[in-house]
DOMARMI-308462 format. One record per residue: x, y, z of N, C-alpha, C, O, CB in turn; residue in three letters. Coordinates in pm, whole numbers, padded with zeros to 5 digits, always signed. Last residue first. Glycine has a CB too. Layout:
residues N
XYZXYZXYZXYZXYZAla;...
end
This chain:
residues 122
+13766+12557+05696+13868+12495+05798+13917+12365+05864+14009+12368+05946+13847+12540+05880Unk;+13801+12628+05404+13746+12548+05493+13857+12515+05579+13971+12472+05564+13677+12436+05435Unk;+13805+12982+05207+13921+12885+05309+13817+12795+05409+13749+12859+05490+14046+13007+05433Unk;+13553+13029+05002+13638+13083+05152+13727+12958+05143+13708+12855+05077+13530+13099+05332Unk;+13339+13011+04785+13487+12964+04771+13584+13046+04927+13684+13116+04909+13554+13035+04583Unk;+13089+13029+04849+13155+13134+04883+13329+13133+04829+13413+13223+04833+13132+13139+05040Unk;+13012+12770+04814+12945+12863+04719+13028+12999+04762+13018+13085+04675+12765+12872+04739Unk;+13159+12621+05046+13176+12613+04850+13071+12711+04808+13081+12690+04687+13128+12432+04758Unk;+13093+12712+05228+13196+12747+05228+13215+12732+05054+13267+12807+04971+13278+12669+05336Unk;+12851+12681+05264+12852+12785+05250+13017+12869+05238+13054+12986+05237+12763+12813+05348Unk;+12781+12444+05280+12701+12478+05161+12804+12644+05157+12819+12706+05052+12487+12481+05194Unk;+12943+12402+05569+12982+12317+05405+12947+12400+05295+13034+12438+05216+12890+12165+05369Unk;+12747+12452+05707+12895+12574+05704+12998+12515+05566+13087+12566+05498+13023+12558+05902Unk;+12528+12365+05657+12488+12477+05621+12693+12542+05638+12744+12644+05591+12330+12545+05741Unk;+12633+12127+05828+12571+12095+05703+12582+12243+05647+12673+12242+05564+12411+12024+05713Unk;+12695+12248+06059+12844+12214+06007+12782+12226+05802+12832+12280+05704+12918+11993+06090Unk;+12446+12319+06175+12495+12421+06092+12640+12378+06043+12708+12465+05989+12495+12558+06169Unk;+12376+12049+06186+12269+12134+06085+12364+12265+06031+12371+12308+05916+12107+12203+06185Unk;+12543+11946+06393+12503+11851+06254+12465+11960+06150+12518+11960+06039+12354+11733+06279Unk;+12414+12099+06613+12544+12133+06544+12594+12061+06436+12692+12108+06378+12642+12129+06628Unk;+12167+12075+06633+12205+12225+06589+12346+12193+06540+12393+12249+06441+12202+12352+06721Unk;+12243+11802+06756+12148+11833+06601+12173+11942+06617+12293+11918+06628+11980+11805+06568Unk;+12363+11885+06969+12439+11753+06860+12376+11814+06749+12438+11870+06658+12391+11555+06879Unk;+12156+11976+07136+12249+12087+07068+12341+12028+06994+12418+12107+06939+12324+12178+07160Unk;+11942+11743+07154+11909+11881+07078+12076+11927+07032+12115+11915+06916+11815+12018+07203Unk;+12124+11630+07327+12069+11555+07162+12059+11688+07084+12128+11732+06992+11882+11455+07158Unk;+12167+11796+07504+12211+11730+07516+12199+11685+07323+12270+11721+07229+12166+11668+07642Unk;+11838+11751+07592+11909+11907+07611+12074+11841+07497+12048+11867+07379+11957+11966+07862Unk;+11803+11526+07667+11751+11573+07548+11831+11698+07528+11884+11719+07419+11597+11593+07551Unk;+11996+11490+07873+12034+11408+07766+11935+11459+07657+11976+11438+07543+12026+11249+07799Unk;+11848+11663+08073+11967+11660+08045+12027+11631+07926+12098+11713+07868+12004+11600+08113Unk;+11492+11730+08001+11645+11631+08102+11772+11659+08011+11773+11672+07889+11628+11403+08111Unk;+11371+12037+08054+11392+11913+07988+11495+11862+08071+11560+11910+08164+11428+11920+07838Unk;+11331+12259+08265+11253+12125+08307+11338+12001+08172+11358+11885+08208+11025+12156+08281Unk;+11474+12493+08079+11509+12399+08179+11455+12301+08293+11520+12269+08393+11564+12455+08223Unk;+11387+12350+07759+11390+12480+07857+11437+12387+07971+11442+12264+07973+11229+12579+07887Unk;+11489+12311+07408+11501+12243+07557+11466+12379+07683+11525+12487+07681+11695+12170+07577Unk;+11278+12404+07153+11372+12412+07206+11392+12383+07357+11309+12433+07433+11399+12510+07170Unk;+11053+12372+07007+11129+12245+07027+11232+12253+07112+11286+12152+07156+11182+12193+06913Unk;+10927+12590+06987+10871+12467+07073+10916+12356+07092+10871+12262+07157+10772+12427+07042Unk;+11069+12762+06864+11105+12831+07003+11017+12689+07077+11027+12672+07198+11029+13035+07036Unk;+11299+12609+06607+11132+12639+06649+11120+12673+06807+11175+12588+06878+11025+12489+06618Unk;+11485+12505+06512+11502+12620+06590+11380+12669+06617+11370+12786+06654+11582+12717+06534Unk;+11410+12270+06360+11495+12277+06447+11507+12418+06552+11542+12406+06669+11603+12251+06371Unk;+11321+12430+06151+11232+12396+06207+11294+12307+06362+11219+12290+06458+11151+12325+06096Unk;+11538+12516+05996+11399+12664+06082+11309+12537+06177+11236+12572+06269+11222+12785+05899Unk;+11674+12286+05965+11700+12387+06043+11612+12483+06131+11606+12515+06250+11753+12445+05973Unk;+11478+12220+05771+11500+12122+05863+11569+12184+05959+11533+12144+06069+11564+12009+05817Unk;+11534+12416+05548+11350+12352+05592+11402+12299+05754+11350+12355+05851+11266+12157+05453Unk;+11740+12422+05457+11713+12568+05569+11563+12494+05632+11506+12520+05738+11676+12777+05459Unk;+11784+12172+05363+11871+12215+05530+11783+12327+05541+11738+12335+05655+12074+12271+05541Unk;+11583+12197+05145+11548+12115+05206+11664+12131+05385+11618+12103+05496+11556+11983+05093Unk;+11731+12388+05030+11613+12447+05018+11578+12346+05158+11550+12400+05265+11524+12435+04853Unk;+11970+12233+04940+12010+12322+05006+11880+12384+05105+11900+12422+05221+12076+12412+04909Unk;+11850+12067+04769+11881+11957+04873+11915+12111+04981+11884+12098+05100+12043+11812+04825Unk;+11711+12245+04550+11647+12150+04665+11700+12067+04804+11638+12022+04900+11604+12055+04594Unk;+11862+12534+04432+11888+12365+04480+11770+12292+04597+11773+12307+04719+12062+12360+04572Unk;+11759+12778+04418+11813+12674+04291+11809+12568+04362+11714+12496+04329+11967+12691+04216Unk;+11696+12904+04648+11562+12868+04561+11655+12812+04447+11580+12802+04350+11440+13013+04509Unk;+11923+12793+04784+11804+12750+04819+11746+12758+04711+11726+12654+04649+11742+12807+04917Unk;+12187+12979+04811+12098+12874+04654+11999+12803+04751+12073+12721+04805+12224+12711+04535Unk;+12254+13091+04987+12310+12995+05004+12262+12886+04880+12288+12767+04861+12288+12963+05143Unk;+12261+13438+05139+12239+13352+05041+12323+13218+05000+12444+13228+04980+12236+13430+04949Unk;+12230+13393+05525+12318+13388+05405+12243+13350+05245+12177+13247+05233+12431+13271+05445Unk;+12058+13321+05724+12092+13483+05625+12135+13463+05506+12090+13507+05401+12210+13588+05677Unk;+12222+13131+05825+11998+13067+05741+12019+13239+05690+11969+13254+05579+11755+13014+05939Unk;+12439+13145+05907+12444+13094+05803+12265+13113+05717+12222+13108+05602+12507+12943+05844Unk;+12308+13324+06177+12352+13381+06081+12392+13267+05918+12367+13326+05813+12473+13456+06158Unk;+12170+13044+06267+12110+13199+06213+12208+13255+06175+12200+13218+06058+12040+13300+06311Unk;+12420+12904+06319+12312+12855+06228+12205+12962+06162+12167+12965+06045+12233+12754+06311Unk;+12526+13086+06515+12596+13026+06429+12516+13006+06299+12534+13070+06196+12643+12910+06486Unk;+12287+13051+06746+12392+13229+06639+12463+13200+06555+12486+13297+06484+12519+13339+06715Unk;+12301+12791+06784+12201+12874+06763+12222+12997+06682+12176+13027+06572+12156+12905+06878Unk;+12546+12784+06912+12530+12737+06814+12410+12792+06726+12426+12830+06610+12531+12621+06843Unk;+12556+12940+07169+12637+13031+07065+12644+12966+06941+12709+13019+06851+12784+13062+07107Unk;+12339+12798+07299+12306+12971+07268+12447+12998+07161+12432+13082+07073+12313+13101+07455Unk;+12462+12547+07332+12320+12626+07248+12341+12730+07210+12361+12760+07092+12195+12658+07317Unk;+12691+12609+07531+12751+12574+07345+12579+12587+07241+12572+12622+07124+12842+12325+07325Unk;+12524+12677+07733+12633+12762+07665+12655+12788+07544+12653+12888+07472+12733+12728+07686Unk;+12397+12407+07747+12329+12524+07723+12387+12656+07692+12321+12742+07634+12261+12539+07819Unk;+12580+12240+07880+12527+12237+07713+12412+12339+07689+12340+12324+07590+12459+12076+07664Unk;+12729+12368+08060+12814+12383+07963+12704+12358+07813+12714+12408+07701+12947+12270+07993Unk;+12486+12348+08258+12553+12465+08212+12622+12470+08071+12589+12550+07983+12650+12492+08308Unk;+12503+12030+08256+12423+12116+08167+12428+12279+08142+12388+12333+08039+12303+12091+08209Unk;+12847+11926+08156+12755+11995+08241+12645+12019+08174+12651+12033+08052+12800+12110+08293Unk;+12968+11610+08058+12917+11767+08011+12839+11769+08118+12778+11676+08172+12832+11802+07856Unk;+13048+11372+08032+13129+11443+08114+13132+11626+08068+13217+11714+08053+13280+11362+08101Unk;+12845+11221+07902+12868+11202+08087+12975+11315+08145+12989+11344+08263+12950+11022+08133Unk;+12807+11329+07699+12704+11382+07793+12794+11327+07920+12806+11393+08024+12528+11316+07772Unk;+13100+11492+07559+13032+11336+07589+12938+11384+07679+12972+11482+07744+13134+11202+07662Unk;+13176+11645+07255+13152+11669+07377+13067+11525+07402+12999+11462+07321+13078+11819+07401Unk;+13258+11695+06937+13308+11618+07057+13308+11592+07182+13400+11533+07238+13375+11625+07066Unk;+13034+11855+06868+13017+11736+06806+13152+11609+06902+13140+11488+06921+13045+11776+06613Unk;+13143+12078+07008+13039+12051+07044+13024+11910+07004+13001+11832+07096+12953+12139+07003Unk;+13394+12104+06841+13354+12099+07013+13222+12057+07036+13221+11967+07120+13361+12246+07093Unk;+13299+12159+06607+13378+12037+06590+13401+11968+06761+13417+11852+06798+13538+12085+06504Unk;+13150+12400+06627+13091+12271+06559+13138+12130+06606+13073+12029+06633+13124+12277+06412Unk;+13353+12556+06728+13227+12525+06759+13212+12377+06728+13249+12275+06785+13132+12613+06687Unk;+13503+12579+06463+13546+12496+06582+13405+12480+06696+13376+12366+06732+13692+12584+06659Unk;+13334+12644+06258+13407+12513+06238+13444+12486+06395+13415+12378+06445+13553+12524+06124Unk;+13315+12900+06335+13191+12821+06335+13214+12675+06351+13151+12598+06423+13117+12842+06209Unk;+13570+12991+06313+13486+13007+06435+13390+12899+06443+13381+12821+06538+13412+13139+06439Unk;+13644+12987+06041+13675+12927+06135+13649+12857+06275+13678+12749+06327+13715+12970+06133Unk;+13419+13149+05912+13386+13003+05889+13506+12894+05985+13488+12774+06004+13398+12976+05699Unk;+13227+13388+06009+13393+13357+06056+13373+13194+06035+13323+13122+06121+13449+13413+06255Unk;+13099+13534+05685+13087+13469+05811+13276+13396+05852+13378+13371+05788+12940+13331+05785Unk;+13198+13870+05575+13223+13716+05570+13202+13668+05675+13257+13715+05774+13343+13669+05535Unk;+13127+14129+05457+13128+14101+05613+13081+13906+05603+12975+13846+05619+12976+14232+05715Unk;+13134+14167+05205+13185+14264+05262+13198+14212+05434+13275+14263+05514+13094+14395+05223Unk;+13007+13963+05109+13124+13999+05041+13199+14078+05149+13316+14053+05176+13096+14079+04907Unk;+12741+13980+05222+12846+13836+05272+12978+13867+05232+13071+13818+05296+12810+13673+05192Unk;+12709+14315+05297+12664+14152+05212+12771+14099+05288+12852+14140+05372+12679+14122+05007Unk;+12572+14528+05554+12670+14505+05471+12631+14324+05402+12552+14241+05448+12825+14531+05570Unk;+12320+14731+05467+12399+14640+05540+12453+14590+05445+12431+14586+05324+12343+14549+05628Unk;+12408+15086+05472+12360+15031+05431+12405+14849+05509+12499+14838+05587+12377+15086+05301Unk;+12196+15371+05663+12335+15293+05679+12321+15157+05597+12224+15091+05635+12373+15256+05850Unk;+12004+15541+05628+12099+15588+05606+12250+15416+05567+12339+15387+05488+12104+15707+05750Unk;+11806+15420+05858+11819+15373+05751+11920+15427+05622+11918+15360+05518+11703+15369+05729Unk;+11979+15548+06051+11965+15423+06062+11931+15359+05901+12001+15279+05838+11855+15402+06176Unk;+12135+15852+06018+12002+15776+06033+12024+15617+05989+12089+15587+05889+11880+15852+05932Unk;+12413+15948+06171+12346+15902+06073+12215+15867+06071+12188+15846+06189+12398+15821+06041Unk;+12448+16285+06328+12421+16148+06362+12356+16079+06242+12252+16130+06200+12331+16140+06486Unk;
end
């Protein structure tokens, strides 16, 4: 049985974010209308935007070179702060705003990360 630390992780080279995946997300969510969204449904598209945006905030992405890059992971981590996040007393329409902005933040971070990676944009 290997040992855990035995196993090495793998880089961005070797295990590429699915920049398709993320793109359509993104592009669903950023097309969704509150009047004709559930809150089921906007708490769904959270939780799998949320995993989206954390795995891009892994990524090396030039932060400590670029400021404007340095300045999305700032505005992101702080977007994903466990005190900002909608629980289910918030209303609807914040719930709602919130997961628009997760998905603004990681399209921003699926840009940075498609040109420094040179991948296929979807």
């Amino acid at each position: 049985m290997a040992n855990v630390t035995e196993e090495s992780r793998k880089t961005s080279a070797e295990a590429p974010a699915d920049t398709e995946l993320i793109a359509d997300a993104v592009n669903t969510v950023l097309s969704m209308n509150l009047g004709t969204s559930t809150r089921q449904e906007i708490d769904g598209w959270t939780t799998r935007v949320i995993g989206h945006l954390c795995l891009l905030l892994t990524e090396d992405l030039g932060a400590d070179e670029d400021d404007h890059v340095l300045a999305m992971f700032r505005a992101s981590y702080y977007q994903l702060d466990l005190s900002r996040r909608p629980t289910e007393s918030t209303p609807t329409y914040e719930a709602f705003n919130y997961l628009r902005e997760l998905a603004v933040r990681t399209q921003d971070l699926l840009t940075v990360y498609v040109k420094k990676n040179e991948v296929h944009a979807p």
